[in-house]
Structures are given as C-alpha cells and as structure tokens.
TORPA-277251 format. One line per field, with one value per residue (C-alpha): residue in one letter; x, y, z. Coordinates in steps of 0.1 Angstrom, whole numbers, m for minus. Example, Ala and Ser with C-alpha at 12.3 -4.5 7.8 and 13.67 -1.06 7.14 Angstrom:
<recs>
residuo = A;S;
c1 = 123;137;
c2 = m45;m11;
c3 = 78;71;
</recs>
This chain:
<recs>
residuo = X;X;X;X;X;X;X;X;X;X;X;X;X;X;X;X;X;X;X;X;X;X;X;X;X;X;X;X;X;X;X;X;X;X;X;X;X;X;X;X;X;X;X;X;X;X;X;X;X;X;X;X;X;X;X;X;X;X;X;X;X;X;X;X;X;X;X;X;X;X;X;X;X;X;X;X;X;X;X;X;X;X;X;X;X;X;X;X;X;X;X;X;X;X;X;X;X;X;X;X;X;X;X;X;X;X;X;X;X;X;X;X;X;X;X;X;X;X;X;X;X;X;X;X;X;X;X;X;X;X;X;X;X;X;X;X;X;X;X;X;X;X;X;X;X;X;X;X;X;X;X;X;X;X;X;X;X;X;X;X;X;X;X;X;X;X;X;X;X;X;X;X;X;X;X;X;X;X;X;X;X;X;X;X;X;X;X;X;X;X;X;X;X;X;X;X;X;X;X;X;X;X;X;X;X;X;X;X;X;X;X;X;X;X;X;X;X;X;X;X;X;X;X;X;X;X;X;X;X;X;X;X;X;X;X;X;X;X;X;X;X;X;X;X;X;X;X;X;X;X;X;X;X;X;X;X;X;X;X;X;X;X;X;X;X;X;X;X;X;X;X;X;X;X;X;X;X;X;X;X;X;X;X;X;X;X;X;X;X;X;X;X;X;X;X;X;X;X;X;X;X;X;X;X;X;X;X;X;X;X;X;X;X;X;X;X;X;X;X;X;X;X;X;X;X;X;X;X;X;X;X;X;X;X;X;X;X;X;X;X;X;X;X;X;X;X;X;X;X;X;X;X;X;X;X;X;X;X;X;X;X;X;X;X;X;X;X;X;X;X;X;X;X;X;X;X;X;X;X;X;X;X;X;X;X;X;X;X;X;X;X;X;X;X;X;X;X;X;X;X;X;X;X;X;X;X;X;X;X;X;X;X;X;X;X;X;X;X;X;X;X;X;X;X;X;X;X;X;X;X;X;X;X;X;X;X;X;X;X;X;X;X;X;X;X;X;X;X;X;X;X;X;X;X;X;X;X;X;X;X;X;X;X;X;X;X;X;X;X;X;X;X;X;X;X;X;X;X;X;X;X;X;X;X;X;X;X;X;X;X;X;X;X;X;X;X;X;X;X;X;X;X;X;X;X;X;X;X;X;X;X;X;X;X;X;X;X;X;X;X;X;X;X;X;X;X;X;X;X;X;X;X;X;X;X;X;X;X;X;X;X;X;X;X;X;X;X;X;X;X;X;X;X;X;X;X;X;X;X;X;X;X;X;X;X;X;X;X;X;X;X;X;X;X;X;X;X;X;X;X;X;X;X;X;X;X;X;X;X;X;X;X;X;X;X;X;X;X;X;X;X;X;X;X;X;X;X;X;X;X;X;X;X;X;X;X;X;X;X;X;X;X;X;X;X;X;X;X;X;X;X;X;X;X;X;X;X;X;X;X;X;X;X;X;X;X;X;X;X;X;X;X;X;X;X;X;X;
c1 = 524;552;582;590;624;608;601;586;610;581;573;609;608;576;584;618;591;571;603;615;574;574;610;595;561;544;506;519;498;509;518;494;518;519;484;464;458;434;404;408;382;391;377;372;385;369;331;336;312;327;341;367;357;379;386;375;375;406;392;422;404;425;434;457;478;455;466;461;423;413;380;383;363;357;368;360;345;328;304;303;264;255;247;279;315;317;340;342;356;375;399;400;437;440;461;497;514;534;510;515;556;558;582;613;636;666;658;620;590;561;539;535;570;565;564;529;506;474;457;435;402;377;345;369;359;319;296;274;249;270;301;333;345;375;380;407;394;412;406;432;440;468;498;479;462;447;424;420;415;429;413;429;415;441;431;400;408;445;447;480;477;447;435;428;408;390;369;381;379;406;410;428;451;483;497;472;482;451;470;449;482;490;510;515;497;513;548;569;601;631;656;691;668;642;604;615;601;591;602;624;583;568;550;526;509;482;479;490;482;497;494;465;462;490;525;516;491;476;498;494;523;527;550;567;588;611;645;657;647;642;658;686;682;681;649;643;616;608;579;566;543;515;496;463;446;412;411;412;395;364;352;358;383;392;432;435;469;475;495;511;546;569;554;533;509;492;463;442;407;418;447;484;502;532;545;576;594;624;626;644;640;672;649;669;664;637;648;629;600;596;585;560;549;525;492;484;457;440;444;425;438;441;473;477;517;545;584;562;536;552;529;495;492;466;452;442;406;395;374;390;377;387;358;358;329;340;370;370;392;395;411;425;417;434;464;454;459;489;482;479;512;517;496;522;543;548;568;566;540;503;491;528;511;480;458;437;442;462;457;472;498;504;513;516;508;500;470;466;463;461;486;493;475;492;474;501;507;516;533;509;529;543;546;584;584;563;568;561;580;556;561;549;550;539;539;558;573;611;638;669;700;681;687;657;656;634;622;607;596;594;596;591;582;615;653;647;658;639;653;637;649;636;633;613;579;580;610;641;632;663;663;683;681;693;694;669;680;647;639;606;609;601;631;631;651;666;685;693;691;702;685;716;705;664;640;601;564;561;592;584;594;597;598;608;602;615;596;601;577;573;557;566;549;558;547;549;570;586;602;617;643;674;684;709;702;679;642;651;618;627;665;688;670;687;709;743;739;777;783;810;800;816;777;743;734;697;694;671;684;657;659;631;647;668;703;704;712;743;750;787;808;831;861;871;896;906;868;853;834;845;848;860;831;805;773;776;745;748;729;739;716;699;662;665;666;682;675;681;661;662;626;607;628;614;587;571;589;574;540;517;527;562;594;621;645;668;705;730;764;762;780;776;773;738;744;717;680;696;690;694;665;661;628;612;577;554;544;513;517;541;535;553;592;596;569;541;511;532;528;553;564;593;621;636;665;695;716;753;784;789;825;814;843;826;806;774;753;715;691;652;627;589;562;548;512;483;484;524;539;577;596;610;639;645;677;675;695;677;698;696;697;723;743;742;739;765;754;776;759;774;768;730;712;671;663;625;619;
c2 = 1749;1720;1729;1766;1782;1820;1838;1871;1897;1910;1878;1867;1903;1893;1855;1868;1897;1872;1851;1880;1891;1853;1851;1881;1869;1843;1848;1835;1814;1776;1757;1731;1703;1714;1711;1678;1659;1632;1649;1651;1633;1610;1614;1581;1578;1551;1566;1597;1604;1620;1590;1599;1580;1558;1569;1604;1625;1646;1682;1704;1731;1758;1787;1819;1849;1874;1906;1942;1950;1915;1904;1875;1840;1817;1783;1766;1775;1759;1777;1753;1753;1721;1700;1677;1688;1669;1640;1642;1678;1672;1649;1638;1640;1616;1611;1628;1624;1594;1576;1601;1608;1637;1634;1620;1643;1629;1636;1649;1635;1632;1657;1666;1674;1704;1683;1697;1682;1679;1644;1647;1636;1635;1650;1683;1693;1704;1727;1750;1778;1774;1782;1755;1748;1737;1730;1719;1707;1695;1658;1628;1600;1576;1601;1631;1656;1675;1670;1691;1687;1688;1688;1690;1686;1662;1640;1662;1694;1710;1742;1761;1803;1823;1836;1818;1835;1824;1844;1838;1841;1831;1818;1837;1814;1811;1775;1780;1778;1784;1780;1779;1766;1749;1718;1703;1676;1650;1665;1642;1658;1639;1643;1627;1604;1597;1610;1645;1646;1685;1712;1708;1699;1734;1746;1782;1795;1822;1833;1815;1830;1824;1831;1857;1881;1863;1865;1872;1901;1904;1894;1868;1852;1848;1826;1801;1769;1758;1744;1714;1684;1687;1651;1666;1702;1720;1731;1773;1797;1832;1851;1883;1894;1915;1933;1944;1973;1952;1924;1894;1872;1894;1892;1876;1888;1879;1867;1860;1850;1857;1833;1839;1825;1844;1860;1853;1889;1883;1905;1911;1923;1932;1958;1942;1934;1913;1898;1875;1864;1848;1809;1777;1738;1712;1692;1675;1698;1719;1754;1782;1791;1753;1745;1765;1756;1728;1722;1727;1715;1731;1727;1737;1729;1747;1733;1731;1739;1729;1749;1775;1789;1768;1752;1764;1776;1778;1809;1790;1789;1753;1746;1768;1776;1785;1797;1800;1810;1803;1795;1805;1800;1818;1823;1853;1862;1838;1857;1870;1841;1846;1863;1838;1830;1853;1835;1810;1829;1811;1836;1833;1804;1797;1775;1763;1753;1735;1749;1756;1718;1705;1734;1745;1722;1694;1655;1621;1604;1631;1642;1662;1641;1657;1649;1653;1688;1702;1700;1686;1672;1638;1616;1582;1552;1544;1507;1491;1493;1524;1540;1570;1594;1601;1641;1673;1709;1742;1763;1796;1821;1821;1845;1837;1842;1850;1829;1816;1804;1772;1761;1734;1711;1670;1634;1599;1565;1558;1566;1574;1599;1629;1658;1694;1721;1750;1740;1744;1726;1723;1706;1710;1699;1719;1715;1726;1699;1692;1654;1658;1628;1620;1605;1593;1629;1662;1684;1719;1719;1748;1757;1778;1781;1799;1795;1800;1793;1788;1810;1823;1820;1782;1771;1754;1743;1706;1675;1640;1608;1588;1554;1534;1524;1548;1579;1612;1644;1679;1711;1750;1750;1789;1802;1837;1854;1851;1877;1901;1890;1908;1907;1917;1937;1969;1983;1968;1940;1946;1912;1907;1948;1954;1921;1908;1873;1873;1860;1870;1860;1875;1886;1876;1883;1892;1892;1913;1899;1864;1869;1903;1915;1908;1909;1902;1907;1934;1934;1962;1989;2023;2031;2010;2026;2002;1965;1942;1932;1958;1950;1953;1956;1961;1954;1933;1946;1980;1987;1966;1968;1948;1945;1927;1926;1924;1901;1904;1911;1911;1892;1893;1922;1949;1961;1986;2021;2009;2040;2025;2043;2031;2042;2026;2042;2044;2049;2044;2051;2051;2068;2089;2083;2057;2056;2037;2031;2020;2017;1999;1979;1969;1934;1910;1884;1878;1891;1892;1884;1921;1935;1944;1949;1954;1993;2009;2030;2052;2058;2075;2079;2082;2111;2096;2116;2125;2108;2072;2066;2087;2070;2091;2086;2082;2078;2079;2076;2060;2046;2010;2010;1994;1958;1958;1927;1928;1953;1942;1966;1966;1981;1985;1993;2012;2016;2043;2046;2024;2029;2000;2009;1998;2006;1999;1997;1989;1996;1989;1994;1989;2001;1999;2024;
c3 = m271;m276;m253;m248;m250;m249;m215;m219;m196;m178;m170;m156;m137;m122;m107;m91;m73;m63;m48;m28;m17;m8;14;39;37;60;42;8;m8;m8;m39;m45;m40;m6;m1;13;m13;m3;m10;m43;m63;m90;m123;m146;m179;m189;m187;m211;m232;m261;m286;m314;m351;m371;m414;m405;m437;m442;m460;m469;m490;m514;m500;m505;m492;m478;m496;m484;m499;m508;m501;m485;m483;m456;m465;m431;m397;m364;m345;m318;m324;m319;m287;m286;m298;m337;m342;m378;m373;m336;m328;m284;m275;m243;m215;m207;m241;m241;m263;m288;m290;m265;m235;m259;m247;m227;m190;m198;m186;m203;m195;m231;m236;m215;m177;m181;m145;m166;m179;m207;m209;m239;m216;m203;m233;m236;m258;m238;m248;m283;m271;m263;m230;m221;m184;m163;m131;m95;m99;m104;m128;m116;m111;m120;m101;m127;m160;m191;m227;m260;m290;m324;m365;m375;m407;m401;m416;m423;m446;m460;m463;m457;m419;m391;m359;m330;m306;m268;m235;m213;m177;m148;m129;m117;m136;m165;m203;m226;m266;m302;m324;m354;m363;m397;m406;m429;m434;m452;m445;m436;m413;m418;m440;m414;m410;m391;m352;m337;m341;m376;m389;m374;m348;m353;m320;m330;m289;m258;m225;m191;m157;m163;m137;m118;m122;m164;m156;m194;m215;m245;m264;m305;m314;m343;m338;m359;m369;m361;m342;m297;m293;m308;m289;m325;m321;m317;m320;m324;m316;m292;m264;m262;m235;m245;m230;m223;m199;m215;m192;m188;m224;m256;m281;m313;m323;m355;m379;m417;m429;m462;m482;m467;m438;m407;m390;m360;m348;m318;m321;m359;m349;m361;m327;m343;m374;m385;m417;m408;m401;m413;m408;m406;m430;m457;m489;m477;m478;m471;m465;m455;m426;m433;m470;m461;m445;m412;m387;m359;m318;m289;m251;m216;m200;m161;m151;m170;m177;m190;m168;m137;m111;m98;m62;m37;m56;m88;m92;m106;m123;m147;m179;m219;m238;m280;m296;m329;m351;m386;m416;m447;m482;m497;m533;m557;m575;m610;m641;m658;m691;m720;m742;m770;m804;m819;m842;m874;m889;m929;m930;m919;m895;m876;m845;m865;m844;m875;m888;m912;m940;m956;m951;m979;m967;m979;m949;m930;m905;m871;m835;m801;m788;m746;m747;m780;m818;m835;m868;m871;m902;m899;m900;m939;m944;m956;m992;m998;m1032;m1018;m990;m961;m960;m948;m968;m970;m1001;m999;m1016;m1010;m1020;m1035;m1022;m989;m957;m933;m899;m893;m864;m849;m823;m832;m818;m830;m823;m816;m827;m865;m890;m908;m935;m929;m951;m980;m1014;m1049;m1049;m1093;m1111;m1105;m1070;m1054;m1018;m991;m963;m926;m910;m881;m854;m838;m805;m785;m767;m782;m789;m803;m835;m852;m891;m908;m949;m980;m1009;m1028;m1063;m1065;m1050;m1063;m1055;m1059;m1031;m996;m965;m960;m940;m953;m931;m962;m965;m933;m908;m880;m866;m863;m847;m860;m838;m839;m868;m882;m905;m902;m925;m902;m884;m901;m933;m962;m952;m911;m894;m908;m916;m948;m968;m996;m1005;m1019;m1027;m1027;m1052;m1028;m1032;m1066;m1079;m1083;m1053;m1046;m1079;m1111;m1147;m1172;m1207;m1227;m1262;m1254;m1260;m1259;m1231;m1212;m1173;m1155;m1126;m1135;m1115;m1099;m1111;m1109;m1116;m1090;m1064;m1040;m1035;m1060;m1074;m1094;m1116;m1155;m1177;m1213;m1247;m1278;m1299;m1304;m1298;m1265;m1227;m1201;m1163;m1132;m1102;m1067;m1064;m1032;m1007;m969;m974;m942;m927;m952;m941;m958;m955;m939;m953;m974;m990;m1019;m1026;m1049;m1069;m1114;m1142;m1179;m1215;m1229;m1265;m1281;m1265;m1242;m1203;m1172;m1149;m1110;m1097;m1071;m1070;m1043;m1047;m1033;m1055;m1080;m1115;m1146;m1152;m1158;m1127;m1157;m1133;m1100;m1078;m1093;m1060;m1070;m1094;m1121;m1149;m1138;m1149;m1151;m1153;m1187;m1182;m1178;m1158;m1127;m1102;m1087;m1063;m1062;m1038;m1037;m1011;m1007;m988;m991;m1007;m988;m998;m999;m984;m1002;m1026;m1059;m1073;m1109;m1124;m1163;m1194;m1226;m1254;m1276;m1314;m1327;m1292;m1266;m1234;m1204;m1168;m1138;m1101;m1071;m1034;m1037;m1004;m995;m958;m949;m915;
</recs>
C-alpha cells in the first residue's frame, strides 16, 4: 500500500485504450478535477466520534508455519460484532501522512507517500449490521477533496508466521485502492547505523484492488516490499496479479496469506493464486529471510487516487465503500520437540552427571548443588590450613597396563588449580595425575592415562582441590578405555600381546609356590616367532606351576553372550607329565590370584612341537557367559616329574565380536 513500483500489464494495456477511446471521443467522462468544485461539502475533523486510547496493550501471541495437513488454531480474530469499531484492538490513522513520516521522498508530496487525494478521518470508518465499513466519501478538508480511513493494530496486536484472512467486499471505482497489508511493528533494524525507514523494514500486501470494473476490470494485486530504504530509492518489490473468475465487488470473498520462514502463499477463496520466496533488506547484518523474521501488525484502508490507481473521474461512485466481515489470524502446529539428549554416558563409572546424587562417589568436602540448570557436584569451600585435601573419587576397577580416557566438564571460584587422574584407592597410593587450570567458566577437560604399573578392583578415578580456600564444580565426568587400546567396544583387547614394550605391561605374575616360578623377557633369536621380545615361563622346582595373566581386560566393552576368540604362538619343553595351559575366564568380580571360582569359558593343553625350538599356533574360540563383564586369560606352566617346564608365547591376541 506504501509507494508502488509494480503496474500489472493488463493494466498499462488498459489506460493507454482508454487515452486513445478518449482522444476521438467527446462523451468521455471528465476527471474530477475538472469538475465544479464548490459544492462540495466539508466534513469536520474535529467532531469524530471514534477516539484512539493512550498505553493500549500490545498482544503478540506465538505462532507457526502452517504445514501441509496441520490443524490449525486461531490465535486472534475480529468479527466486527460489536456496535463501535474497538480502540484497544484499532488504531485511527489521521490526516494525509505527514504527521506520520510518509511523503519524505525528494520531490513527493505527502499524500501518504503515494500523492494519494484522500484525508483520513477516524468516523470513515463505521461498524454496521456486524460488518466494517470503510468509506471514502466526496467531501473536503483544507486542501483535500476527499475523506477515507485507515485503520491499523499497531502496539495493539502484531504476530510473526501463521495465516492471516479477511472476508471482503470491494468497491468499483475508477481512483479507488481498497488494501488489507502488513507492516512491521517494532523493527529495530538499522540502516547505515540508524533506525531503518520503509521499505528496507518490510512491507506484505495480502490483496490490493484497483480500479474495479474500470480501467482494472477484476483484478487484485499480491505483493511484498522490500530492500532498501525509498529516501534513498533502494526500495523494490515483488509480487503478482490475479483475476478471479467471480466478481469481486458483488460478494464477499475470502484472501488469505500463509506466512512461513522462508516463504509467503497467497490464496483466494482457499485456491493458491501466488506465492514468493525470494527477498532481502539493506539492513545492517540482517540477512535473509529478514525483513520478514519479525512481527507484523494489521492495516485496513480504502485509498482515493494516487501513482497507483491514478485519479477518479466523473464515473466514480462516492460514497464508496470496503466491506470486511471478519479478519482472523492463526497458528500452524508447533514443530515436533526435539528428541531428548542421549542419557549421559559415563562410560566405566556410575553416576558422572550426578543426577542420582552424590553416590557412589566418595569426597572430603564434597556435596551436589544445582547449579544454573545442571546437578553438579561441587567441592565446598576447605579453609587455609586444612589437614585434609578436599577431593572427589570413585571406586573402580582399573586394568593395568590399559589406557583410559577421562573426561570432564569443571569451573571454579576463580583462577585455581585441581589434579584429576587414575590411581589405587589402598597403599601404595600410585596415581597418575594431570594439572587441571581452572577458571570461573565451565570448560570441558579431557586426558588420557595408562595405568602403567598398578591396576585391580580397588583403583579410582580422582580429583584433588588440595587444601586452599575455594570452590570447585565437577560435571558429567567419563571414563572410557581409549580408543585403540585393549578394552575398545568389541575387536583386539588384548594388551601388550606381542611383548614389544620390552615389560609386562598388562600382565599379572602369579606364583602358586613363592619363588618357584620364573617369568622373563626372552629376547628374540633364530627361534622367535617374531618381534624382539617373547614371554618365558618356567619352574624352579618340580611338583609346581607357573602362570601369568591377562586380568580383566575390556571391562566395560564385554557384554554377556558377546564372541571372542583367542590366538597366540608356543613352544616348549614340559618333560614327563608336564603341560602348558591357556584358558580364558569370564569375570564379574574379581576372585582369586589364580581365577579359583571364575567361568572358566574355554581352553586346553597345548600340544607343542616335539622340537621345542618350533613355534605353533593355537587358537580357540567362545562365548561370554550371562553375567560376563571382562575376560581374564591365564597362561600356565605344569611341570612334570622331575622335569621343569619352559613355555614360550608370543603374538597373543583377544578379539571380542
């Protein structure tokens, strides 16, 4: 409705036929600025009966994209039901438009911007038999020679997505503009740093109609305004015409927009006549789909000439008349709620988030807060000169030789130190620690460890805020065997199989008799199977056995009835009624040194190359029973008679399907 820069072609086609009917015509009608004047009556301004409010409420109710099958909701209406047009809901627009910022444009009159010939009046604007009327009437105000009215929900009621429709009947008329638009309501975009003026702010016109049966025949006009600012002449606009096959100043008709993100659809008695998708504002940082990503409000007028329609002429009816019966807003179905994060995974340990509380966490110091939203667990504040460390555990089992990710999220009081790490929870306390630098913001931490020379059932994971005053708040807190490494969800878990770190790394010596059994490093020779490292077992005394194990691995990873299948290379002497033996136990809990009590899931003797010099290759194959949670593989040395036994393994591989 705001200065036009579309002319429909049918509509240029028809005023140059009307200029050539009119140059060999002498029963033309006359403009109306030709006629006599002086009878025109002279309507007051200052008697109108409709009043606008001051501090009207400003109701912008949620709404959303009408999708294809939603059922939708209406969010706001008015009926026009009652005896006088409602202040609270309708804003009066007066007068020709100065007082409100229109007519700006270098070499533009007033006239709403548009050199419109109208003066608004509050009482143009009537309720009758429950339908609005707007009328423009022959009449004068100073300059003016016509009155209308416009009538607007500004601070009254503005809305953002959904669909808007209105039931209308419009006037015929040479001159006349009937429009139901949009404009945004408190857009605080800027323009080169400045509040933005029309069009760069928006403009969306749900059905204008000129000239009906005149030079426009039928037609109605959808449009959009946008880009930059008119003052500056940046200002363009896209939009289409429609000619409907029913008359649309004989009845009412509905015209109705949906309005979503990315797209406008405009309808006429519910069949799609248009649609658009493709705008921009010269806004500073707004890109797309600003300008039209904020709330709108509503306007009602009936325009009398102007660049658009051009003047009226001695055929124009006046009064003339715009009818709505109703205009009605409403909300598509709100999108679906995004699905809930996946439970916090604490990996190896219970209750990381402490969503559950504190257990079974153990702290000096220590309790659970909310804290903005989150359960965390917070170190309380440990005065100077504590004897004690404020800290924060978990009891585990740990694996050695295995490595762990730990993770964690944590902040403080202030710029302060804490150590996190894996360690033994019984004496020797071995730990292995990071330096955790602290701030007053939370920051996601993350280490990784080896437990290179502890490892059992009794270990932890720790935090230490040493003994100086402060707080500190812990959060989702993991620990996860690293990736790669021995204990991975499913594949190899096997660790330091091949011996290659020159130590027993991942492996626990067990003697059945003390000091008779002894384990090395061999190094490898003509007889190795590969490598330069290989496992020795052998006795120093008859009568006895001698084993090492492999204690727990994938803890965590290992679920009941999970494959694994277990391959390694031997050799070896045994003597008379000695053997060598590799067999592999399903573990819930850890048992005796030498597994007495564990599942025993799979093994056997091993049936060495005579030549003890020949490496062979075994391999045996299981399922995990129905309280597994880790495997344990035990490699042992039976000597027989007065013969020690020495074994040789190498190559030692546990896969878990």
């Amino acid at each position: 409705m705001s200065s036009r820069s579309i002319v429909s072609l049918r509509l240029a086609v028809s005023l140059a036929f009307a200029l050539v009917v009119s140059a060999c015509s002498d029963d033309r009608p006359d403009p109306l600025s030709e006629v006599e004047t002086i009878d025109i009556p002279a309507a007051d301004p200052g008697s109108q009966a409709n009043q606008n409010i001051n501090n009207p409420t400003l109701v912008i109710p949620e709404t959303y994209p009408v999708e294809d099958g939603d059922e939708l909701t209406l969010v706001w209406s008015e009926e026009f039901d009652g005896p006088e047009i409602d202040p609270e809901v309708w804003f009066f627009e007066t007068g020709d438009g100065s007082q409100y910022g229109f007519g700006q444009v270098p070499g533009k009159p007033p006239g709403w911007g548009n050199n419109e010939l109208q003066y608004y009046l509050p009482d143009n604007a009537m309720i009758v038999n429950g339908v609005l009327e707007i009328t423009a009437r022959r009449e004068s105000v100073g300059d003016f020679n016509y009155t209308s009215a416009r009538i607007n929900t500004r601070d009254r009621f503005a809305f953002q997505y959904g669909r808007i429709e209105a039931s209308i009947k419009f006037p015929s008329g040479q001159g006349l503009w009937s429009a139901f638009w949009m404009l945004s309501q408190d857009s605080e975009y800027l323009c080169d740093g400045q509040p933005c003026e029309w069009a760069a702010t928006g403009e969306i016109d749900i059905v204008e109609a000129i000239n009906l049966d005149g030079a426009g025949g039928n037609e109605v006009f959808n449009t959009i305004h946008y880009g930059g600012e008119e003052t500056k002449f940046q200002q363009t606009s896209t939009g289409t015409t429609y000619t409907p096959g029913e008359d649309v100043t004989e009845n009412f008709h509905t015209y109705a927009l949906e309005w979503d993100e990315n797209e406008f659809r405009w309808y006429f008695n519910g069949q799609l006549i248009a649609m658009e998708n493709s705008w921009f504002t010269t806004a500073d940082n707004q890109p797309y789909p600003a300008p039209f990503n904020q709330p709108f409000h509503i306007l009602l007028n009936l325009a009398v000439g102007g660049d658009f329609p051009g003047s009226p002429n001695g055929t124009t009816p006046f009064p003339a008349t715009t009818e709505v019966d109703w205009v009605r807003v409403y909300s598509g179905e709100p999108p679906p709620p995004p699905p809930p994060p996946p439970p916090f995974d604490s990996g190896l340990l219970t209750n990381g988030d402490f969503e559950a509380g504190v257990d079974p966490w153990i702290g000096n110091g220590a309790n659970v807060v909310d804290d903005g939203g989150n359960n965390v667990n917070s170190a309380d504040v440990a005065t100077a000169g504590n004897p004690f460390d404020v800290n924060l555990s978990q009891v585990l089992t740990i694996t050695q030789g295995e490595t762990y990710t730990l993770t964690f999220k944590a902040r403080s009081d202030g710029m302060r130190t804490m150590l996190a790490g894996i360690g033994l929870n019984e004496a020797p306390f071995t730990n292995v620690t990071e330096i955790v630098n602290l701030t007053a913001e939370w920051q996601t931490f993350e280490f990784e460890f080896t437990a290179t020379d502890f490892g059992n059932a009794n270990s932890r994971v720790l935090f230490d805020m040493g003994a100086d005053t402060g707080l500190v708040l812990i959060d989702d807190v993991s620990l996860v065997v690293s990736a790669g490494g021995g204990g991975g969800a499913g594949g190899e878990i096997a660790v330091n199989g091949g011996f290659e770190s020159g130590d027993f790394t991942g492996w626990t010596q067990f003697e059945a008799v003390p000091g008779d059994q002894t384990v090395n490093m061999s190094m490898a020779g003509d007889t190795s199977s590969e490598g330069a490292f290989h496992l020795e077992i052998n006795n120093t005394a008859s009568g006895t056995n001698s084993l090492i194990k492999q204690e727990r691995v994938g803890l965590g990873t290992v679920t009941p009835g999970a494959s694994w299948t277990v391959s390694f290379d031997a050799r070896g002497s045994f003597g008379t009624g000695g053997v060598a033996f590799a067999q592999v136990f399903s573990e819930t809990a850890m048992g005796n040194e030498d597994c007495s009590g564990c599942g025993i899931l799979g093994g056997a003797p091993l049936a060495v190359d005579a030549d003890s010099t020949v490496w062979t290759s075994f391999s045996f194959s299981g399922t995990a029973g129905p309280s597994t949670e880790s495997l344990t593989l035990q490699l042992e040395a039976v000597t027989g008679g007065s013969n020690l036994a020495n074994v040789f393994y190498d190559n030692i591989s546990i896969v878990v399907d």
